[in-house]
C-alpha positions in Angstrom: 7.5 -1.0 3.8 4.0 0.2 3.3 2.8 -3.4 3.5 5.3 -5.6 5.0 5.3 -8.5 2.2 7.0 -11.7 3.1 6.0 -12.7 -0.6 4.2 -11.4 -3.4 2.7 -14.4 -6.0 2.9 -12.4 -9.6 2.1 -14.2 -13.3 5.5 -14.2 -15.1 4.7 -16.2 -18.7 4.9 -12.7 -20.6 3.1 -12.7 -23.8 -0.4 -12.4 -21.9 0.7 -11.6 -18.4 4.0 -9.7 -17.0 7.2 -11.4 -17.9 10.1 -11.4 -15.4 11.3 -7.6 -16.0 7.6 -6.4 -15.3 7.7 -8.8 -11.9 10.8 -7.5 -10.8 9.8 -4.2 -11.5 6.2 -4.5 -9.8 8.2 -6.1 -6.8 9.9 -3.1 -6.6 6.6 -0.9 -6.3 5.1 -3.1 -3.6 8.7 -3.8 -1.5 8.9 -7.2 -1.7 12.1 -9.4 -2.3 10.5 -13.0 -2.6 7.9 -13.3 -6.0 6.5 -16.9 -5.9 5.9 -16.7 -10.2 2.6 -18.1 -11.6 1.1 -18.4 -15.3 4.4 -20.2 -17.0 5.3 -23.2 -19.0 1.5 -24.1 -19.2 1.8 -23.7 -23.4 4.5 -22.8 -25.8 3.3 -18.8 -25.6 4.2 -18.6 -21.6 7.6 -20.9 -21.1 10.3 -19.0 -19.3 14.0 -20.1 -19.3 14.1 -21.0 -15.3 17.8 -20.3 -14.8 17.6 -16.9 -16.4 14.5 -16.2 -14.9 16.7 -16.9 -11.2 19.6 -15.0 -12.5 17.7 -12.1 -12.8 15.8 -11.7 -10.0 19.0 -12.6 -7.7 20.7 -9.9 -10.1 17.9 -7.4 -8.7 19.0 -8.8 -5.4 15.3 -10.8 -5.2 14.5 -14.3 -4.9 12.1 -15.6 -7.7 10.5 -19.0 -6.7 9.1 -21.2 -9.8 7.4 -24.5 -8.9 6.9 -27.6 -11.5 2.8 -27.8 -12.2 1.4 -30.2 -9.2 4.3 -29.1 -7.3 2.8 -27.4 -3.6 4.7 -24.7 -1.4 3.9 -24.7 2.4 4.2 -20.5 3.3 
């Protein structure tokens, strides 16, 4: 509430960044519901499963959006 997010863009790849539990969780501590993920499936080390990735932000009631690499998102 603090800052009003309509979306927060957090890295996701683990490994060398925050994987999806640490993104849910840091969504939690800046009240935001919609994580646009970055710094995946650019090498083997950061490649995420997408659909559990989904699951488990709509588990934490959270929308996680993962774009394919060229792919653009109009906000």
């Amino acid at each position: 509430d603090e800052f009003n997010l309509d979306f927060a863009i957090f890295p996701i790849g683990d490994n060398f960044t925050m994987g999806i539990n640490d993104a849910i969780r840091a969504s939690e501590f800046v009240s935001c519901n919609k994580i646009i993920g970055v710094h995946y499936d650019t090498f083997g080390f950061i490649e995420i499963d997408h659909d559990s990735a989904i699951n488990s932000f709509k588990e934490s009631g959270k929308e996680l959006i993962l774009l394919n690499i060229g792919e653009s998102l109009e906000l």
